[in-house]
N, C-alpha and C positions, 0 to 999 in steps of 0.2 A: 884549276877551276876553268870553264871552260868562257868561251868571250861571251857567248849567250847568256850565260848566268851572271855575269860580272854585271853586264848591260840591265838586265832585268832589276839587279843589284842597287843598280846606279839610278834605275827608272823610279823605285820602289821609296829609296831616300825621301825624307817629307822635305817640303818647298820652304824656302828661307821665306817665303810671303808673307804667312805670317805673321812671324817675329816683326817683321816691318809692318803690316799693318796694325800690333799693337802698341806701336812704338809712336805710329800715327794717331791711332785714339788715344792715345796717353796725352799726348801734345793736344791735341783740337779740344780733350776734357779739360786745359785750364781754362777755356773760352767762359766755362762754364760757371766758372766762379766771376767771374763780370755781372753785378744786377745792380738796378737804381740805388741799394743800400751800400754795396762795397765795391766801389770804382773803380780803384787803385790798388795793388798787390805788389810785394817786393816779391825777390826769388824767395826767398827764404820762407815765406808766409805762402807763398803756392806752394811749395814744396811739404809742409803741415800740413796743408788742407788737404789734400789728396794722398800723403804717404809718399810720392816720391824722395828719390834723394836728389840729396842740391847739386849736385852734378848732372843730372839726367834734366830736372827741371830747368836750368839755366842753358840746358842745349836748345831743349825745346820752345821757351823763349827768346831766346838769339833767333830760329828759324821764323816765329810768329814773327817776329821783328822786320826781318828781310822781307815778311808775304803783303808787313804794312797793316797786318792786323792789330798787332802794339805797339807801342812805342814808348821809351824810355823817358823821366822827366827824372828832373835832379835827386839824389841821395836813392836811387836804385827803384825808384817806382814806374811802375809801369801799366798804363792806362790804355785803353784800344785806340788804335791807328786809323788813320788816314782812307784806307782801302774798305772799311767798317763802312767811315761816311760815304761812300764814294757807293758803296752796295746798296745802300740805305736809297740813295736818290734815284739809282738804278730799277729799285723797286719800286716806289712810288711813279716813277714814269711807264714801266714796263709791263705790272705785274699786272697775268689779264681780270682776274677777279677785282682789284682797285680800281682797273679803268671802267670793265663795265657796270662797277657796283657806284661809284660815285655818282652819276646822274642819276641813279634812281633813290639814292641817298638824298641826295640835294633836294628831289622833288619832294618826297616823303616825309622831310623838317618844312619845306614851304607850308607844305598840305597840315601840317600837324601841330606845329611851334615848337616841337617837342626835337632835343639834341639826339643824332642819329648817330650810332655805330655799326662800322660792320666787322666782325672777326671773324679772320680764320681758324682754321684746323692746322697745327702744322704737329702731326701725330701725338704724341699727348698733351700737348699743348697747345691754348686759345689766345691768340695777341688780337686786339684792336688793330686796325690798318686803316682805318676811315674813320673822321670822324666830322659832323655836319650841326655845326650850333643851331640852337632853336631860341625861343626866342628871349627864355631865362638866363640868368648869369648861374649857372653851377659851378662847383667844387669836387669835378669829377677825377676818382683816385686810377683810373684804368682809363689811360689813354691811349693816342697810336706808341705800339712797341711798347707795353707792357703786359705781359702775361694775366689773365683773369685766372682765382682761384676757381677749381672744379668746386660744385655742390653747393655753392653760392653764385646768386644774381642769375639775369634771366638770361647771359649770354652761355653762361656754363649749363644752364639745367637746361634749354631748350636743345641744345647740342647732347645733352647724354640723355633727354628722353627718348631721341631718335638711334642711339645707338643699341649693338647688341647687349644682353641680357649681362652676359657674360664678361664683357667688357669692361662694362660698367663695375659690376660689381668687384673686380679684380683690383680697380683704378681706388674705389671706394674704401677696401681692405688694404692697399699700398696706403692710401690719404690717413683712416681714420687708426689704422693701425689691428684693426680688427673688424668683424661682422657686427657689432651693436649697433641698433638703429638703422642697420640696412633694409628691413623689412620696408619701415615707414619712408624711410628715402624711396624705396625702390615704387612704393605704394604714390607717390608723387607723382615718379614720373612717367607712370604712365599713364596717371589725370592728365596731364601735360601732354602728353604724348595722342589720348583720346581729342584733347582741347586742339590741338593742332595747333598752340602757342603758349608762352608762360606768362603770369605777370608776377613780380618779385618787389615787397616792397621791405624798403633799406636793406637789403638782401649784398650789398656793396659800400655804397654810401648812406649814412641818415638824412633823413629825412627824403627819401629820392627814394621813386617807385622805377619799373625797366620793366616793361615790354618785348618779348623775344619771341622770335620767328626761326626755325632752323633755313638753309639755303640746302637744297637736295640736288645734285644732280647723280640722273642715273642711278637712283636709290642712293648716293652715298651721301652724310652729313659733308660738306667741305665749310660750311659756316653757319655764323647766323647773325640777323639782323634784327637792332634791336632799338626801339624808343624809349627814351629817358626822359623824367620831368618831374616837377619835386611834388609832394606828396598833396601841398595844397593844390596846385593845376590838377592832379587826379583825380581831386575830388566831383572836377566839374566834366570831366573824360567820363565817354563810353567804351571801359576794355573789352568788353565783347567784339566792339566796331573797332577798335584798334587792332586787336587781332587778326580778325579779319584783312583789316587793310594790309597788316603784315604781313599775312600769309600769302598775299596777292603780288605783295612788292618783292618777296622772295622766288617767289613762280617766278615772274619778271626777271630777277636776275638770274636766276637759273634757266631760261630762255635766252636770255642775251648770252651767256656762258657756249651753252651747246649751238649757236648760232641758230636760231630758230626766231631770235626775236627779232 
C-alpha cells in the first residue's frame, strides 16, 4: 500500500471527538435532574433516572464535583455546589438584560402598584430573572430562577404569540402530546399577537390576573415583561392602558438593550 493512501487512510478515520462530546452531554444531563421538587440525588438514583450505569454515573459526578457544581452531603447525596451559587450572583450583577431591564421594572411597579417581572428566553425555556413587588402581598408560584410553563400565564403566551408558526406548534405537540386544541390555542395567539399584549387571568396563580408584553429586539422575542396583581385590583384597572403602558416599557428596554436608549 502506498504511503499516500495509508495517509488518506489515516485522514479518513472518524475523530475520537465525538465519543467525548457525548460523554460530556451525558455528564452535564444529570444537571438536569436538579428542580425546586428533587434537590438531592444519590449515584445510584441518577443512574435510574437517565439509564446510565453506576460506574459511568459516579464518574461523571466525581467530575461535577471537582468543577464545584455538586457536592456531596452525608450518606451519598449529592446537591448543587458552591460554583452554581457563585454563577447565580455572577448573573445577577452582570447579565445585560437584568441590568437594563431593572430600572424600567422598578419604574413600571411605582407607576402601577402592580408586581413586575421580567423573563427570559433561554431556548425553550422561560425563567423569571427580575422581580419588582408592587404594592399587594402575593403568593407568587414563579419567581426569579424558576421555569414558567409554556401555554399558561401571560409570560409564556405573550412570548409564543410572537414566535414562529411553526415553532410553536412543534413545542405545543412536544407539551400536549398531540394536535388537539391546537387550532383554538393557535387561534389565541394570534388575538394576542394582533393586541400587541396578553392579559391571563389565574392562568398561574388563583386568584391573580398577569399582564404580558413580549421584549423584541431586532425582530427576535428574547423576553417579556409582565404585570401582576390580584383579581380584585383588576377590577378597578384599565388593561387596555396597561397594555399599552407595556408595550411602551418593553420598546424601552429593547432600546436600552441595543444602545439607543
Amino acid at each position: 500500500m502506498s504511503a499516500s493512501r495509508s495517509a488518506a487512510r489515516r485522514e479518513a478515520r472518524p475523530s475520537p471527538e465525538p465519543e467525548a462530546s457525548s460523554s460530556l452531554g451525558r455528564m452535564l444531563r444529570l444537571l438536569d435532574a436538579y428542580t425546586h421538587d428533587r434537590y438531592a440525588w444519590t449515584v445510584d438514583d441518577l443512574a435510574a433516572h437517565f439509564g446510565f450505569t453506576p460506574s459511568s454515573t459516579y464518574r461523571y459526578v466525581k467530575e461535577l464535583c471537582k468543577a464545584g457544581l455538586l457536592i456531596r452531603l452525608p450518606r451519598g447525596v449529592y446537591v448543587i455546589g458552591a460554583r452554581v451559587v457563585e454563577l447565580e450572583a455572577l448573573i445577577r450583577e452582570t447579565d445585560p438584560v437584568t441590568r437594563a431591564g431593572r430600572p424600567v421594572l422598578r419604574a413600571l411597579a411605582q407607576e402601577t402598584g402592580c408586581h413586575v417581572l421580567l423573563s427570559n428566553v433561554y431556548g425553550e425555556h422561560l425563567l423569571n430573572v427580575v422581580h419588582e413587588p408592587g404594592v399587594e402581598t402575593l403568593a407568587l408560584t414563579y419567581l426569579r430562577g424558576k421555569s414558567l410553563p409554556w401555554f399558561r400565564g401571560a409570560p409564556s403566551l405573550s412570548v409564543l404569540a410572537f414566535w414562529p408558526r411553526a415553532r410553536v406548534r412543534k413545542l405545543f405537540e412536544q407539551i400536549h402530546g398531540g394536535s388537539a386544541g391546537w387550532d383554538e390555542t393557535w387561534a389565541r395567539l394570534k388575538a394576542i399577537r394582533k393586541a400587541g399584549y396578553c392579559i391571563s387571568h389565574a392562568g398561574l396563580d388563583a386568584g391573580v390576573v398577569g399582564y404580558g408584553a413580549p421584549v423584541l429586539v431586532e425582530g427576535e422575542v428574547i423576553g417579556t415583561i409582565s404585570l401582576v396583581c390580584s383579581a380584585q385590583r383588576a377590577e378597578f384597572l384599565n388593561g387596555t392602558a396597561l397594555g399599552a403602558v407595556l408595550q411602551q416599557k418593553s420598546r424601552e428596554l429593547a432600546d436600552r438593550l441595543q444602545g439607543t436608549a
